[in-house]
LUMNUKE-837507 format. One record per residue: x, y, z of N, C-alpha, C in turn; residue in three letters. Coordinates in steps of 0.001 Angstrom, whole numbers, plus 524288, in hexadecimal, padded with zeros to 5 digits. Example, Ala and Ser with C-alpha at 12.3 -4.5 7.8 and 13.67 -1.06 7.14 Angstrom:
// LUMNUKE-837507
833867E9C681E788300C7EE6C81E78833907F31C81E78ALA 832327F73681BA8835667FBDC81BE4832648001E81EBESER 
// end
This chain:
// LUMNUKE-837507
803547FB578000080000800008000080377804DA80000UNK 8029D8080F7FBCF8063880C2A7FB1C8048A810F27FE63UNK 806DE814AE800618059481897805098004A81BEF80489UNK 7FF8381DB17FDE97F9A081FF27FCDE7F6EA81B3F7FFA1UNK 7F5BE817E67FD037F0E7814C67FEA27F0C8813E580415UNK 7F494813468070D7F5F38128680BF47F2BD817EC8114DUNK 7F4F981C6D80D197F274820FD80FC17ECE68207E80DDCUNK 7EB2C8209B80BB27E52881E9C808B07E29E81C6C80BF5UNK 7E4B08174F80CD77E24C813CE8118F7E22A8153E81783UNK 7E3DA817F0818027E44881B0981C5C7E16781FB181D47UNK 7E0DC8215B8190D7DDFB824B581AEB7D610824B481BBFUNK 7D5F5821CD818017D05E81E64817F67D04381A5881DABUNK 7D332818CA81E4A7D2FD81758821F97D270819CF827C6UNK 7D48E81C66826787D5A08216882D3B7CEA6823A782B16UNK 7CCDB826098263C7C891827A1826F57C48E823BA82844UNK 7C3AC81E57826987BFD581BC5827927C08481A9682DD5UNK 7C5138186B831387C5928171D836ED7C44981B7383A3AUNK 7C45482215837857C3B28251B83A897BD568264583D50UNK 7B9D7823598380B7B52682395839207B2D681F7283CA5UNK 7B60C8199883C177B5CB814CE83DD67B60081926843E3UNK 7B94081A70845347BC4281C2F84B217B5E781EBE84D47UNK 7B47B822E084A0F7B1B88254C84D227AAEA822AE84E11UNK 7AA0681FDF84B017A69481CBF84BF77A7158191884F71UNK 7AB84816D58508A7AD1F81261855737AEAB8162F85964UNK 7AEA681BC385A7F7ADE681D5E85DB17A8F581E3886130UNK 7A4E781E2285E8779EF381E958611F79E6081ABA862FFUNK 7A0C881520861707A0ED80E25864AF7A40C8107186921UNK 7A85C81371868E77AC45811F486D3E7AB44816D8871AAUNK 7A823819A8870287A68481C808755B7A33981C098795AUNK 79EA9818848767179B5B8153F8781D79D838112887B52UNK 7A0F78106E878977A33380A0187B097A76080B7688073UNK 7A9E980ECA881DC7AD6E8108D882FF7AA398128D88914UNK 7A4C18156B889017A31E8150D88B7579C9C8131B88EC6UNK 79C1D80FCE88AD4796E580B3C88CAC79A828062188BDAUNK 79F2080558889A679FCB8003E889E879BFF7FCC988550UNK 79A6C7FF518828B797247FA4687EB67979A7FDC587960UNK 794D97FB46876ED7962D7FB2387021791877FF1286F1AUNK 7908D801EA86A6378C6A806828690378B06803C286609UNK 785F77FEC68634E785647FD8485E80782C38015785A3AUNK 781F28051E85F7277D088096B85AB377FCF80D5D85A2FUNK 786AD80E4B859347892C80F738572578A898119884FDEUNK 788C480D9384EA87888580AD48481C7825C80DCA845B1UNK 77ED680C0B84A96779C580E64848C0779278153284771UNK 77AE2815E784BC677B6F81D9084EDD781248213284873UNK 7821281C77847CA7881881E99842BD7861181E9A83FA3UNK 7805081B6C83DA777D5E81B688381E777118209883871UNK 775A981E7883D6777309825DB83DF47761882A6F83D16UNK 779E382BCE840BA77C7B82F7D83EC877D8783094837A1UNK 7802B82C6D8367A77F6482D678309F77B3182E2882D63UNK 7760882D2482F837729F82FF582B2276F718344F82DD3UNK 770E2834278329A76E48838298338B7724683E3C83241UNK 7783283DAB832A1778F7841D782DBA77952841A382831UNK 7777883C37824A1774C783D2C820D276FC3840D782001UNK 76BDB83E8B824E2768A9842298246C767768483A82584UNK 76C2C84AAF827E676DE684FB88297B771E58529E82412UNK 7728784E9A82047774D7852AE81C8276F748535181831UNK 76B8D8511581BC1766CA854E1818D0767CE84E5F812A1UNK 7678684AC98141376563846F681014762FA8447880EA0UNK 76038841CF80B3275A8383DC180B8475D6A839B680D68UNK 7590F8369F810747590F830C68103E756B182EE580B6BUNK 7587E828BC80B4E75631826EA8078F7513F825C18058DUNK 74F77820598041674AED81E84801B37490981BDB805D3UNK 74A428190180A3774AB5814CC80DDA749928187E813C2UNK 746F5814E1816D87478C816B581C477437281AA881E31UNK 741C181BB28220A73DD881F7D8238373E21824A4821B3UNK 7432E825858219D7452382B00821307471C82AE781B61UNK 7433D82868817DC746F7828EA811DA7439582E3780DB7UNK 7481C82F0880C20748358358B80B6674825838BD80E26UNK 74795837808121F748E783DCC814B274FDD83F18815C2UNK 74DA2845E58163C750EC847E481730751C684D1E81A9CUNK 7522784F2E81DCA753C685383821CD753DD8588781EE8UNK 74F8885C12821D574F7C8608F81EF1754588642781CE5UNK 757EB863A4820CE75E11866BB82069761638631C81D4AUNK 766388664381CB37692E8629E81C3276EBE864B781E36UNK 7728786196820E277580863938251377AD4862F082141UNK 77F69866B4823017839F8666E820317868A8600B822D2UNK 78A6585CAB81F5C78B4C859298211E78DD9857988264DUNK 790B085CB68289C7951D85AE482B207917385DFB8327BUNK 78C1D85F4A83040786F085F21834287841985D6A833F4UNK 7841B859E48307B77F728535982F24782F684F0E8332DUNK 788A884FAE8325078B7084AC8833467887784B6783C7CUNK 78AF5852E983CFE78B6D8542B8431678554850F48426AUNK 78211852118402C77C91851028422C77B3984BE3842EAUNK 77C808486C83FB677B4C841A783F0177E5B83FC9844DBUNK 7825984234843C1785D283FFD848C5782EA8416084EBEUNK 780008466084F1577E17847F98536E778548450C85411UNK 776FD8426984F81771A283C8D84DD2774BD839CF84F38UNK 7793B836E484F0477AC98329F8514D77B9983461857DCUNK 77D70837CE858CC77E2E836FD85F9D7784F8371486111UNK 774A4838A58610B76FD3839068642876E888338A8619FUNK 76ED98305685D9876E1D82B7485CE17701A82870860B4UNK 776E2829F18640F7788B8267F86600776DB828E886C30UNK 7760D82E0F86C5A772B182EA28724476E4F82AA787415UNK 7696F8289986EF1764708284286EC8765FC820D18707EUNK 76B1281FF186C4176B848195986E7476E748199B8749AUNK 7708481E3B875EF7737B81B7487BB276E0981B9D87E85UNK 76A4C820AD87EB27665581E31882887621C81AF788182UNK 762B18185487DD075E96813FF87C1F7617580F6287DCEUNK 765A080ED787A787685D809C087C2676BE28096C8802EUNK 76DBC80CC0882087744380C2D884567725780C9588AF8UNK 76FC88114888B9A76F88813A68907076B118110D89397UNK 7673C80D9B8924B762DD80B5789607766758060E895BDUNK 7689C804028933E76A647FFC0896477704F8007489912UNK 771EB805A1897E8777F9805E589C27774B1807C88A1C0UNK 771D380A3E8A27E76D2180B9D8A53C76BDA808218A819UNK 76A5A801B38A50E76A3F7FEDC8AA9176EB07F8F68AAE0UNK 772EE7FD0C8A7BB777E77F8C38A9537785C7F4178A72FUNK 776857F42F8A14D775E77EF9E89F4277B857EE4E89D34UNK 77B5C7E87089B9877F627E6CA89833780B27EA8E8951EUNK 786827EABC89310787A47EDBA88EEA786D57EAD48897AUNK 785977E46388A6A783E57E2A6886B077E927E449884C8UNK 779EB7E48288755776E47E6B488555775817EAF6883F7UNK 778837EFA58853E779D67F52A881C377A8F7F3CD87E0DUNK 780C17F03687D207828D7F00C877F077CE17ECA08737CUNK 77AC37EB04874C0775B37E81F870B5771A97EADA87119UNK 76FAA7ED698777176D807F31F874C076FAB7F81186FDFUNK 7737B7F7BF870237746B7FC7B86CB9776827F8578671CUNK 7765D7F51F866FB776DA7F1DB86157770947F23D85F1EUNK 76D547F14A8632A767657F1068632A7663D7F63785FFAUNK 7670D7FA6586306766B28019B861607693E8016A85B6FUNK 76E9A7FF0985A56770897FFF9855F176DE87FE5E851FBUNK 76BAF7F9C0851D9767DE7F57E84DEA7632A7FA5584C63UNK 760E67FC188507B75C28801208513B75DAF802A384CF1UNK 7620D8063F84EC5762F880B5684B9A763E180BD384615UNK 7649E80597844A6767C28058383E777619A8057683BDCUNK 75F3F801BF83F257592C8013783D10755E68063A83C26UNK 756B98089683ED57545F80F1583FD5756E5810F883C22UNK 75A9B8104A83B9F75DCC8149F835F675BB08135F8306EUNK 75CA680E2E83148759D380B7382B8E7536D80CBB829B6UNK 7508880CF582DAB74A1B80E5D82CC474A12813CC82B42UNK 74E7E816DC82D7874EBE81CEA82DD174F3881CB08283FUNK 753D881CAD8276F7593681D48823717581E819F781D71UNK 755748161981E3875545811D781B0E75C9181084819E6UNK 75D3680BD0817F6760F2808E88177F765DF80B0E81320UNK 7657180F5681074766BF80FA680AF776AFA8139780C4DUNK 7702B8138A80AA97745C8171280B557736181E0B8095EUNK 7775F81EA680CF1776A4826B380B7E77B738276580BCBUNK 77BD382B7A80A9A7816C82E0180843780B78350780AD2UNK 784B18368D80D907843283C0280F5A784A784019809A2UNK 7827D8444C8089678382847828064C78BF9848E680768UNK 78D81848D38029A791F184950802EC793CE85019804F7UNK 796C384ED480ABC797BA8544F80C8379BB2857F8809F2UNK 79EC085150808EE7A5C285456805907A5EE855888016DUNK 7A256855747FDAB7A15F856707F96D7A44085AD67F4D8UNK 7A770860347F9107A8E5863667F7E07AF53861917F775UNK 7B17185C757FA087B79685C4D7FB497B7CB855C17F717UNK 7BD0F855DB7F63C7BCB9851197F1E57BAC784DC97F3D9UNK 7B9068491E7F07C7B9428451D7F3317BD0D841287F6A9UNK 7C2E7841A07F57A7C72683EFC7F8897C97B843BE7F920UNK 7CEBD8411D7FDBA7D1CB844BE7FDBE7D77F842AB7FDB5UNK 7DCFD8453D7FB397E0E2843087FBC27E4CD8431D7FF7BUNK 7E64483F2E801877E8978402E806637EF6683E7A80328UNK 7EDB483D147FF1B7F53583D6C7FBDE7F79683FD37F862UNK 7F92483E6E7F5137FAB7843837F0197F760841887EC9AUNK 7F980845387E85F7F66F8458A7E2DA7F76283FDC7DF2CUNK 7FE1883D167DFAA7FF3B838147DE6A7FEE18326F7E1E8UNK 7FC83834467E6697FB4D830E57E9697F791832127EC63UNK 7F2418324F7EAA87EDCF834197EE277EAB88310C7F355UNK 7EAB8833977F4897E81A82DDB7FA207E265833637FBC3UNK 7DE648316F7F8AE7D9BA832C87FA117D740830967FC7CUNK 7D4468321F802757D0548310D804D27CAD68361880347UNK 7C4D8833C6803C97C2748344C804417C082839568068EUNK 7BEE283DF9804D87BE89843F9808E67BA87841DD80D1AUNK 7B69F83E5E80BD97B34583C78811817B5DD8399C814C3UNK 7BA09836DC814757BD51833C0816CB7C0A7838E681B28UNK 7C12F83B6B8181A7C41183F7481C737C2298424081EC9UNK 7BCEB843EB81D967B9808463A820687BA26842F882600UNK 7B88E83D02824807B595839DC8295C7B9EC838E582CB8UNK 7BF438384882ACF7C21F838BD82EAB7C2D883D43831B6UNK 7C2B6841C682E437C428847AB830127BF95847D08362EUNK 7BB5B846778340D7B577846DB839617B7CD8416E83CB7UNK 7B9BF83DED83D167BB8D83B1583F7E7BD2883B8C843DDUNK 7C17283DFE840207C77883F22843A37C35D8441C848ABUNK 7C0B0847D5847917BF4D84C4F8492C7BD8B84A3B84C8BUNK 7B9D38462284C677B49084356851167B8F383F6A85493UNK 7BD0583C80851997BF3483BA7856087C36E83F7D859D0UNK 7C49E843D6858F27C746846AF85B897C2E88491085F9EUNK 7BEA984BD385E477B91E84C4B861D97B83384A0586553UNK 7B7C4844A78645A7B6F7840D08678E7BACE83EC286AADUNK 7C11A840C6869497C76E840C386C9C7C5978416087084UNK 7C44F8484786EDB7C4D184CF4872D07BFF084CA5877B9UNK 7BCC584BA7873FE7B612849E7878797B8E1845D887D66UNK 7BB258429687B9C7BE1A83D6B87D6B7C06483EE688319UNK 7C4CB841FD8823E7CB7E841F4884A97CC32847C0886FEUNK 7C72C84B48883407C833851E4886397C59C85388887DAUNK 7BF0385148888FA7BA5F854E388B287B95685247890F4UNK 7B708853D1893507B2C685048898617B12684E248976DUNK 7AD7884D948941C7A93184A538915B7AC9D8458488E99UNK 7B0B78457188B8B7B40E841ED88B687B67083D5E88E6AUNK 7B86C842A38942D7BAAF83E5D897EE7B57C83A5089A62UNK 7B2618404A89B157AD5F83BEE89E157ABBA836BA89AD3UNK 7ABB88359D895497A8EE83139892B27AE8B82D7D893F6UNK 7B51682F748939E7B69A82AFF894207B676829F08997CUNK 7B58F82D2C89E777B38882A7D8A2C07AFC9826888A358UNK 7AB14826778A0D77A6598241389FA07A8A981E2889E2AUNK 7ACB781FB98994D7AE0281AD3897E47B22E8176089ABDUNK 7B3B68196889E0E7B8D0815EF8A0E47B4418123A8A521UNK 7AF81816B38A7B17ADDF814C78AC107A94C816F78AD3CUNK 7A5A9815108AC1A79FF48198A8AB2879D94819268AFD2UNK 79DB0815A88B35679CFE816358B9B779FAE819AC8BC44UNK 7A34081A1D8BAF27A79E81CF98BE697A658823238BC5AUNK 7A5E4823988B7BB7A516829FF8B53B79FA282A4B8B775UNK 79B5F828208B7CB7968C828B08BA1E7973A82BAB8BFB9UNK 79C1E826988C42D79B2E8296C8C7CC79E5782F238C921UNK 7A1C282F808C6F67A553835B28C5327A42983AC88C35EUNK 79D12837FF8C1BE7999B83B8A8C02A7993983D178BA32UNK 7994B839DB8B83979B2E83B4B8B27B795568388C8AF5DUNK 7924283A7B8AB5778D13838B48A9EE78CA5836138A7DCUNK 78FE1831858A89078D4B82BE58A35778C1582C2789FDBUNK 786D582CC78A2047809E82CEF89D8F7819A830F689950UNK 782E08366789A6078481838F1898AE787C8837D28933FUNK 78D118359489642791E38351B8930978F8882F7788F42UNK 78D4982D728908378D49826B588CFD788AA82AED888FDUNK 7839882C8F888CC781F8830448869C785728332A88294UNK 788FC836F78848878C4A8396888017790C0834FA87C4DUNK 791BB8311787F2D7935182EDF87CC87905082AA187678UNK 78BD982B82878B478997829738747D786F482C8387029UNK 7889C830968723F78734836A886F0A78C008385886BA5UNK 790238384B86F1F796E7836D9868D7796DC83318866D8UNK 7950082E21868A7795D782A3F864DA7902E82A06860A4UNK 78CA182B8A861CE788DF82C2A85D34789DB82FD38596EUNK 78DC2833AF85AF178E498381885922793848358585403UNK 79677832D4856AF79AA783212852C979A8B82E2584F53UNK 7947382AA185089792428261984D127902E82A4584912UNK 78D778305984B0A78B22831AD8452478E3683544840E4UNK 7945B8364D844207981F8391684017798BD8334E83ED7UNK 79A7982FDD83F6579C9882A2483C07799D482A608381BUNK 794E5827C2839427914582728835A978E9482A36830ACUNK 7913B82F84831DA79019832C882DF07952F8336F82B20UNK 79AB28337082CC779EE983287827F579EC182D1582657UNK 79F0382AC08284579DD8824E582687799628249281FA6UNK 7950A828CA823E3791FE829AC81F137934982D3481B3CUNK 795A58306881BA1797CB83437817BA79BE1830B1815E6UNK 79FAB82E96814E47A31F82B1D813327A0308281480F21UNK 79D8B821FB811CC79ADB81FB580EED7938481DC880DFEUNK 792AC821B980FBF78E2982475810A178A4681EAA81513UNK 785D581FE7814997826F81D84819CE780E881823816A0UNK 782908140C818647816080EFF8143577C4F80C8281694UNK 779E680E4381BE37751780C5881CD7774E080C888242BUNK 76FE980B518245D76FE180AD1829CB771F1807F282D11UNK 7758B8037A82A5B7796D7FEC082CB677F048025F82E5BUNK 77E6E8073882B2078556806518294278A32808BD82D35UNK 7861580A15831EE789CB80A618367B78ADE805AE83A96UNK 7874B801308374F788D17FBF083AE97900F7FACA839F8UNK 78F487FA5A834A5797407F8258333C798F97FC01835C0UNK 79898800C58368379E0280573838FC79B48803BA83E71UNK 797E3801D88404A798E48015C845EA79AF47FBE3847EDUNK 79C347F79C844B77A04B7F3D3845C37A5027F4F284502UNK 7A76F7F9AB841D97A90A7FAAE840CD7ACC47FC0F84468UNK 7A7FB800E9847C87A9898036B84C097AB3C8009D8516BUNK 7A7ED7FBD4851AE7AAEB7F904855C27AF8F7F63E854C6UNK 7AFAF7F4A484EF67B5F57F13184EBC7B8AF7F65F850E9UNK 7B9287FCB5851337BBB280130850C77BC09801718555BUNK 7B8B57FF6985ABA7B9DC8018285F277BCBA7FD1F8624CUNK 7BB677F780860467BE857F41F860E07C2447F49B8609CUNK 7C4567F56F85C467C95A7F46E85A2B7CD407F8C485E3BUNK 7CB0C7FED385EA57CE95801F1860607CCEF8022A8654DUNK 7CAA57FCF6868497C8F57FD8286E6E7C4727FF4B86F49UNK 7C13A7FCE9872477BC587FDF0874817BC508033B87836UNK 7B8C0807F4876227B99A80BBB879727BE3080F0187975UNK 7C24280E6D876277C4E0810E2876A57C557815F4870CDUNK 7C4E881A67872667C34481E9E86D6B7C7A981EB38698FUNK 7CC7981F9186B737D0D181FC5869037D17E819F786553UNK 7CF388140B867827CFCA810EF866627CBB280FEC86066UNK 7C752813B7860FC7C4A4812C885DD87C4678163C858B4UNK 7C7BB8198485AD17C8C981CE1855227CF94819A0852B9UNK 7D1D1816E3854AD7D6358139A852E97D3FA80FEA84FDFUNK 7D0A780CFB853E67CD97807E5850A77CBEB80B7384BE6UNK 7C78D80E3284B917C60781074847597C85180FFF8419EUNK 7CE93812D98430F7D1D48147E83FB07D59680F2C83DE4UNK 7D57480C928407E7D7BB806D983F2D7D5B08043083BD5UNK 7CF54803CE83E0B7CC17800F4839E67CBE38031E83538UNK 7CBA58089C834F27CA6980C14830A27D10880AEC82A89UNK 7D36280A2382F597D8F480A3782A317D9038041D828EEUNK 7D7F18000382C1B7D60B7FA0E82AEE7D3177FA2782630UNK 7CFFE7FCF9825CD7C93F7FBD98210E7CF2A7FFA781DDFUNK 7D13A8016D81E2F7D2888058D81A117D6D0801BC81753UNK 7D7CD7FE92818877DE6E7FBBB8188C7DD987F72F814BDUNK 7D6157F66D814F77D4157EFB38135C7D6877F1B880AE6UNK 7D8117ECC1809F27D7B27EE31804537D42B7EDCE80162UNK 7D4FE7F0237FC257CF627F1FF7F97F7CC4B7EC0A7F938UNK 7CF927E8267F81C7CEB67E2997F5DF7CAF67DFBD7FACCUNK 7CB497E2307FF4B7CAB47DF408050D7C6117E22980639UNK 7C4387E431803927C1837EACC8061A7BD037E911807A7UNK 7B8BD7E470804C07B6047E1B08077D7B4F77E0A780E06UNK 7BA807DECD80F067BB427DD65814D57BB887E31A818EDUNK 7BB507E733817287BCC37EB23819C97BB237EC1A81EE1UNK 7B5727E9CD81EAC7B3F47EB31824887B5C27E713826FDUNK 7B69E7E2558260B7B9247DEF58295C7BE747E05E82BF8UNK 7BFAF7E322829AE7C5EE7E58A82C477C5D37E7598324FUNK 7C26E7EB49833FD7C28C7ED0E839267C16F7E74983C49UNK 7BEBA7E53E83BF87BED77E011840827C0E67DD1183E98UNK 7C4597DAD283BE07CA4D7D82283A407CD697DA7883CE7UNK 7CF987E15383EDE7D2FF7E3CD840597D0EB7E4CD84671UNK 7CB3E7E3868476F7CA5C7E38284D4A7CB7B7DD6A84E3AUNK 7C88D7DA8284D627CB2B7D4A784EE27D18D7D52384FDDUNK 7D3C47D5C784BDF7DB4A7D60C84C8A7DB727D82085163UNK 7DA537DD7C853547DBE77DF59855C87DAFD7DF2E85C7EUNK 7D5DE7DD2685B797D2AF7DAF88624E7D6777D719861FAUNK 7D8397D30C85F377D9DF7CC5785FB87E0A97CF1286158UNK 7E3437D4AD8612D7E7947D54A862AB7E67C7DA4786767UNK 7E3877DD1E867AF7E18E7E0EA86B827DC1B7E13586CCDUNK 7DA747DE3C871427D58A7DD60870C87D1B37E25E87342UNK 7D3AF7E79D8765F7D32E7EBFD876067D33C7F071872BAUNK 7D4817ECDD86DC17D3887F2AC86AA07D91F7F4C786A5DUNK 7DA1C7F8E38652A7DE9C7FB70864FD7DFED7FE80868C7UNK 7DBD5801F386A447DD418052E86E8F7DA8580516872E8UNK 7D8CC8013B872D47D55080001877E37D8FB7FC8E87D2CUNK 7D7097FD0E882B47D9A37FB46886937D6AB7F5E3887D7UNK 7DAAD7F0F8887F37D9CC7EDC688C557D68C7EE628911EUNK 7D1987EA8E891B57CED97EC35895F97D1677E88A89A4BUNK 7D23A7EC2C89FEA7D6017E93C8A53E7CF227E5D68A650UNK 7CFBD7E2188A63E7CCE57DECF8AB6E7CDBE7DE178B048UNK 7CC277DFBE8B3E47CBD17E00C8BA1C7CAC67DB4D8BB49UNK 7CC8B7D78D8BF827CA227D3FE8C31C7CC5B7D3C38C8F6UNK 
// end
């Protein structure tokens, strides 16, 4: 592989893992502090996406309750995207107190959360589909004014990526630095990773739980509906399924770079992302098989995850 193609692959790659990252971030904040899996993750990433389809002012289709319509306004894209995304967090407010919070409420298994909210996810795809009907959409093109690629080499050796490709990393990179700083520099930061080390203990220290598990499901709905809308701007909305694959996706992603761990899940992200980028054209079939080929390898030699810690057992 000669160094163009090499940089080529790389760079498609860093853009597709960057999106992988931030979508396996809404699993790992959740997870980090309830301890269980979000299945309505996948669901809350495919609302968001049409619901800023339907904020750049577009018809629906032929199919579905809602076919033909369309929204009296029509919103510029890059306040369709803020808006869908602010439809996915009150999506993911509406599932923590339906599903999450009456049974942490009376101390149930965390197994049966986790199949309640698989339960909620099944809902929601169904609800989208009656809405939405089944049939793909495509965002009105925002970039329309800038080429279509761009060159990141010379004129005798070009290595073009995609101008939406850099967009989605460019909003990436931005949401994960946001989400650094929310993290590692505010109160509200320290308090959620208090929550998550020890949510009894932050309870009695005085710190609001309810509160914090609440906002937390308010960033992670929030960053399922920026996913879901570059995802959709890229290769547009393939149906009401099509945040199920990016949300297996998303767990081989939090696996791989450690359960709960943020830093771990924007690594995983970017790992997987240059893996799918690496498969050859001839192999390309197999592509999605790659991330759990490269999570298997890696549990069977680190069974914590890249950047995840060994749990101490007490006796």
């Amino acid at each position: 592989m000669n160094r163009t193609l090499l940089l080529q692959q790389v760079l498609n790659g860093l853009a597709i893992g960057s999106v992988y990252a931030i979508f396996a971030l809404g699993y790992t904040l959740i997870f980090s502090v309830l301890r269980i899996i979000n299945f309505t993750h996948g669901a809350i990433f495919t609302l968001g996406a049409y619901a800023t389809y339907a904020l750049t002012g577009s018809q629906f289709g032929i199919n579905g309750l809602l076919a033909g319509a369309t929204l009296p306004f029509r919103l510029p894209f890059v306040l369709a995207l803020l808006g869908g995304s602010i439809v996915a967090a009150i999506c993911g407010v509406i599932v923590e107190r339906l599903a999450f919070r009456p049974l942490r409420a009376r101390g149930a298994d965390p197994l049966l959360t986790l199949v309640s909210s698989l339960g909620v996810a099944v809902a929601l795809v169904n609800v989208t589909q009656y809405l939405f009907g089944a049939e793909p959409y495509s965002y009105p093109d925002p970039l329309e004014a800038l080429p279509a690629a761009l060159n990141f080499g010379t004129a005798s050796a070009p290595v073009l990526v995609r101008t939406v490709q850099v967009v989605i990393f460019g909003v990436s990179m931005v949401v994960l630095v946001l989400l650094t700083y929310l993290m590692n520099a505010t109160r509200t930061g320290k308090a959620l990773r208090a929550v998550a080390e020890d949510t009894t203990t932050s309870s009695l220290l005085g710190i609001d739980t309810d509160r914090l598990v609440l906002l937390t499901f308010v960033i992670s709905g929030f960053l399922g509906g920026v996913t879901g809308t570059l995802i959709g701007l890229s290769v547009g909305i393939a149906g009401p399924y099509f945040g199920i694959a990016f949300g297996l996706k998303g767990l081989a992603v939090i696996v791989l770079g450690g359960l709960g761990d943020i830093p771990g899940a924007v690594v995983g992200g970017l790992v997987i992302g240059l893996a799918e980028a690496f498969v050859p054209a001839q192999y390309i079939a197999y592509r999605e098989a790659v991330p759990f080929a490269l999570l298997f390898i890696v549990l069977l030699v680190r069974p914590q995850g890249l950047l995840g810690r060994a749990q101490v057992q007490k006796v």
